[in-house]
Phi, psi and omega in degrees: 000324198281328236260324173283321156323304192324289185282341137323292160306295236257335196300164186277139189229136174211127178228182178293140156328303176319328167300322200265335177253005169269330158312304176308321174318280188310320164310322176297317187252005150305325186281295192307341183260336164259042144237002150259352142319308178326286189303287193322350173248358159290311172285013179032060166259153161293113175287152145276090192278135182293148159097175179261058188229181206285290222253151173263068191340307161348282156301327166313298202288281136357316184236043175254188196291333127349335197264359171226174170210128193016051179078022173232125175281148177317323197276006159295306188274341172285355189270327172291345183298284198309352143312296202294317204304311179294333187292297214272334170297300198280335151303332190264017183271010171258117224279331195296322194286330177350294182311336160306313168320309174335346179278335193279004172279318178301325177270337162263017168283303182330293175311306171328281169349277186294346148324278173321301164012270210280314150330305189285311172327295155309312207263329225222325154247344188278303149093041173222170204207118195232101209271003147312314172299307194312319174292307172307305158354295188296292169322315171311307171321309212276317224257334184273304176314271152022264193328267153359338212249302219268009150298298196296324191290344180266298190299356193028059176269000000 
């Protein structure tokens, strides 16, 4: 089993440039949209949320029960995801470094997953809409797709 992990990361990967910079792109404003949930739940601030309305959907979203796993906020782990993306994407443009893209289907599979989630969470018991989640949501999404693109293109499937 460990022996097949193995030869997953190390087999060999070479894609188009454009794939490692529309990641790096997307990863970039993932990180900047979740760092600043971030900060904004460390620094206990009033996110600021788009539209006019009376509740501050954002805030609802953020500080409901939900808004962590085991006491770690999401928006913590999502700023490390969109970190490690940005690590092994500015890495692999060193060709010795390649193989690392193999990481990105398991890992933006996860984040999509847990996207939904959070989505579902969102829509269906909390019943607010955070569209800093939302954004992130998306990306995870965009991002998982990539991933994907550049699965079938190494596997040429």
């Amino acid at each position: 089993m460990l022996e097949k992990i193995k030869q997953f990361i190390y087999r060999p990967t070479i894609i188009d440039i454009k794939w490692k910079k529309a990641i790096l792109a997307l990863a970039s404003i993932g990180l900047i949209d979740t760092g600043y949930l971030t900060y904004s739940h460390y620094q206990a601030q009033i996110l600021r949320c788009f539209g006019h309305t009376v509740v501050n959907a954002c805030q609802v979203v953020t500080e409901s029960i939900y808004s962590t796993i085991l006491g770690v906020p999401v928006a913590l782990i999502g700023l490390c995801f969109y970190i490690f993306l940005i690590t092994v994407t500015i890495l692999s443009f060193k060709n010795k470094y390649n193989f690392l893209l193999n990481l990105l289907l398991p890992i933006t599979t996860l984040a999509m997953l847990m996207s939904l989630r959070f989505v579902y969470l969102q829509v269906a018991v909390i019943g607010y809409i955070c569209y800093y989640c939302m954004l992130s949501a998306t990306l995870s999404l965009t991002l998982f797709v990539i991933s994907m693109v550049i699965y079938k293109k190494i596997n040429k499937i």
